[in-house]
C-alpha positions as CSV (number, residue, x, y, z in Angstrom):
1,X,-12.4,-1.6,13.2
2,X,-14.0,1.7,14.5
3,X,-13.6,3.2,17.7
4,X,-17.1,4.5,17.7
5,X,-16.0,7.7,17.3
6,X,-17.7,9.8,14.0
7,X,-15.1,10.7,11.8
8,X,-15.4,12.4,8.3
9,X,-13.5,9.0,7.2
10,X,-14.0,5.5,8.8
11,X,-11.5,4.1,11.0
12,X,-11.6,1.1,8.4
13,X,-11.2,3.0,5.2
14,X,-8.0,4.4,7.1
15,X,-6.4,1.1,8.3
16,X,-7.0,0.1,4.7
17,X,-4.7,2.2,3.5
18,X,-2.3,2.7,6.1
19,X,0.5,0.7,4.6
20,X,0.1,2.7,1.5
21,X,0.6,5.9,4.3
22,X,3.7,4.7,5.6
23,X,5.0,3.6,2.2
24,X,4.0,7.2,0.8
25,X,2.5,5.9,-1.9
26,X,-0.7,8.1,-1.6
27,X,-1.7,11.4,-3.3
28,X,-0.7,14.5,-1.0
29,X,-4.8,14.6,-0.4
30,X,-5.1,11.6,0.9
31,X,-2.3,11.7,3.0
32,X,-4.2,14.9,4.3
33,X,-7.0,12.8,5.2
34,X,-5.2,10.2,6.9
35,X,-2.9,12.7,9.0
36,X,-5.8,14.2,10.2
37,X,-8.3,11.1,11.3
38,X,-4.6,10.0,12.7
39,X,-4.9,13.3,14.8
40,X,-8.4,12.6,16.0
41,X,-8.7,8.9,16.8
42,X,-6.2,7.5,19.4
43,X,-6.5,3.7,18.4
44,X,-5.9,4.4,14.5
45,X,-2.6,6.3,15.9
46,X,-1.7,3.7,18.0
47,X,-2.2,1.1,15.0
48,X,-0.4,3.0,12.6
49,X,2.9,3.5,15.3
50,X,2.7,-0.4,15.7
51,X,2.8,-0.5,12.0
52,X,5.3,2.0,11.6
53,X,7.5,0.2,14.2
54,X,7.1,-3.1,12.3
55,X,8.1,-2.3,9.3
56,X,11.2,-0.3,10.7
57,X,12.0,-3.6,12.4
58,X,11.8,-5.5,9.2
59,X,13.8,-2.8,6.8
60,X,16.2,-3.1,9.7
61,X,16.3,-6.9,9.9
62,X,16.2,-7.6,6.8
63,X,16.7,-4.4,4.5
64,X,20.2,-5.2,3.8
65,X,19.4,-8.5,1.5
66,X,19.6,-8.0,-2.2
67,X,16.6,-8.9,-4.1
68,X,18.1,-12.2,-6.0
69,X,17.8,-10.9,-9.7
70,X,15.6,-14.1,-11.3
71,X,13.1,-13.6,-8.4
72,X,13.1,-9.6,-9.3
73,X,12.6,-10.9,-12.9
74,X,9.8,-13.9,-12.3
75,X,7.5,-10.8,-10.2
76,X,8.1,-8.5,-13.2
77,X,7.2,-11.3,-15.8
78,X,4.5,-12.4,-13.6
79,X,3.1,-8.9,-13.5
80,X,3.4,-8.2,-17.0
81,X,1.3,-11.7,-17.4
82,X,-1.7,-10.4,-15.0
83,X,-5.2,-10.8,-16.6
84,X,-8.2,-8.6,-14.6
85,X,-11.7,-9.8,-15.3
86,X,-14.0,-6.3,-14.7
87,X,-17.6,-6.7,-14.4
88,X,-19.4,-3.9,-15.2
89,X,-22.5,-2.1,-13.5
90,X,-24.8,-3.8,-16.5
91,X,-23.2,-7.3,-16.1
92,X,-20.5,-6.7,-18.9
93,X,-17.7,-8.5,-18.4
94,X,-14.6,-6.9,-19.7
95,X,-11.0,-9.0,-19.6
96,X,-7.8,-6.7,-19.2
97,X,-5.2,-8.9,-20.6
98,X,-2.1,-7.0,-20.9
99,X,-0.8,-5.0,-18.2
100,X,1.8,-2.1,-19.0
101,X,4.6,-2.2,-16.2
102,X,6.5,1.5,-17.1
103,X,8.0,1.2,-13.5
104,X,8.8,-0.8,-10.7
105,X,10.8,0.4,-7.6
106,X,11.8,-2.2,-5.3
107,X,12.7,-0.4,-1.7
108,X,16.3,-1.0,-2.4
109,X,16.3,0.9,-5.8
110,X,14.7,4.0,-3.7
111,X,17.4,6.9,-2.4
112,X,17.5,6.8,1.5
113,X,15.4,3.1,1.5
């Protein structure tokens, strides 16, 4: 999406990470970025408050249901499982087989979620 607008950051590159925005899950720089194309482009705004109002709608829906715990522990075995082929920019191939998981907040874990 673009609303043919120039901005110092596409209106794609933003809607790509809006979620992460919402979430604040983004370094206090990129936030930066994203509050300001937000402050210059009207129809990224309007996405990102139709966004915002989803997921407020959802958390309000349905934020109250426990995570059952052998589904919580499946996704963390799963994750700890995940295998990541990277190709490199001379046509290496490189497998990642083992994934460290240090950390996992589930919105209910967080204060004030």
């Amino acid at each position: 999406m673009s609303c043919g607008d120039h901005h110092e950051v596409d209106c794609s590159q933003i809607l790509d990470r809006l979620y992460e925005y919402i979430d604040n899950e983004l370094a206090d720089a990129d936030c930066g970025d994203i509050r300001t194309h937000l402050d210059e482009c009207s129809p990224c705004l309007e996405k990102y408050g139709l966004e915002q109002h989803v997921k407020a709608l959802v958390q309000r829906c349905c934020g109250c249901d426990d995570v059952p715990v052998d589904l919580r522990s499946k996704v963390l075995a799963r994750i700890r499982e995940v295998k990541t082929q990277v190709v490199t920019s001379d046509g290496a191939s490189v497998v990642v087989e083992q994934v460290s998981v240090e950390s996992v907040v589930v919105d209910g874990d967080r204060p004030g979620a």
